[in-house]
C-alpha positions in Angstrom: 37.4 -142.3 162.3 35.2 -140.1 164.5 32.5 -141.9 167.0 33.0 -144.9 164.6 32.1 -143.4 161.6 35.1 -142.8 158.6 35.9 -139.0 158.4 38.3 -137.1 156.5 39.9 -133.9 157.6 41.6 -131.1 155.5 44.3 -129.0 157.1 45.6 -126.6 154.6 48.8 -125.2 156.4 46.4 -124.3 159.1 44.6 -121.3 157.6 41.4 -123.1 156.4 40.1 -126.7 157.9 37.6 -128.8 155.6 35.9 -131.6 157.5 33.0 -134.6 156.3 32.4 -138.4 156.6 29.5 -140.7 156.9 26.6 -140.5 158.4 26.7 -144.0 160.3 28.8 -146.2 162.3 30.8 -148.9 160.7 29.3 -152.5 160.9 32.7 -154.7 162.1 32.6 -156.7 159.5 33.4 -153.6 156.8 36.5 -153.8 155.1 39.0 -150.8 155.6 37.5 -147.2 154.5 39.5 -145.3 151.8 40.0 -142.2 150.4 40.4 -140.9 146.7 41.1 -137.5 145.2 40.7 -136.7 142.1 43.6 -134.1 141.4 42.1 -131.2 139.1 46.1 -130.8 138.5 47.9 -127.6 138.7 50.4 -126.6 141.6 48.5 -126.3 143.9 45.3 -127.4 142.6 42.2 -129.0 143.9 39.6 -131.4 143.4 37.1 -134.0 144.7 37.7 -135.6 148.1 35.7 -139.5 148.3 35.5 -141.7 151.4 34.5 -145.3 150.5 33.6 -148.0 152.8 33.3 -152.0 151.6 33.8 -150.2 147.5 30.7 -147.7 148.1 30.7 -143.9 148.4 30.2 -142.3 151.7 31.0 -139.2 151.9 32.6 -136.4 149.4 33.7 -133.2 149.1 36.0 -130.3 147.3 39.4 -129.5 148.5 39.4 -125.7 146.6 43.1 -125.8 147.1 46.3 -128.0 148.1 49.9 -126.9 149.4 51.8 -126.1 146.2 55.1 -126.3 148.5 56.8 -129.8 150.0 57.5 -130.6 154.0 60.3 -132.3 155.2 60.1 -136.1 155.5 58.5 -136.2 159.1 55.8 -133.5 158.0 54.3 -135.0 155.4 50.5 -136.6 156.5 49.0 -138.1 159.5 46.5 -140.4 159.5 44.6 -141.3 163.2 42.0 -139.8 165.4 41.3 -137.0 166.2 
C-alpha cells in the first residue's frame, strides 16, 4: 500500500527498482489486493506483474528479469509499506 492505494515494488538485488499500483484509494469494504506473475520461465526469467483488487485488474507491469540465484531463509520477500 502507498497513500492507500495497492502498489507493488520490484527490487532486483538492488541494481534496478520497478514500481506501479492503482490509481485510487481503496474503498474499506475491498477485499484484500493481490498480486500475480505470470513466469515467462527460464532462470532467471521474467514476465507480467498484475495487482488485483475485489477480482479486477489494477495495475500491471513487466519484470524484464528475476534473481536466478536463492537467499537464505530470512531473505527471501518482504511484504509492508514503504
Amino acid at each position: 500500500m502507498m497513500g492507500g492505494k495497492p502498489a507493488f515494488t520490484y527490487n532486483f538485488v538492488g541494481l534496478s527498482y520497478l514500481r506501479w499500483g492503482h490509481r485510487k484509494n481503496l474503498h474499506p469494504a475491498s477485499t484484500p489486493s493481490r498480486f500475480d506473475l505470470a513466469y515467462e520461465g527460464g532462470r532467471g526469467g521474467g514476465g507480467m506483474g498484475t495487482i488485483s483488487v475485489d477480482g479486477k485488474k489494477t495495475g500491471e507491469g513487466r519484470i524484464a528479469k528475476t534473481n536466478y540465484n536463492t537467499f537464505g531463509i530470512d531473505e527471501s520477500a518482504d511484504v509492508g509499506k514503504i
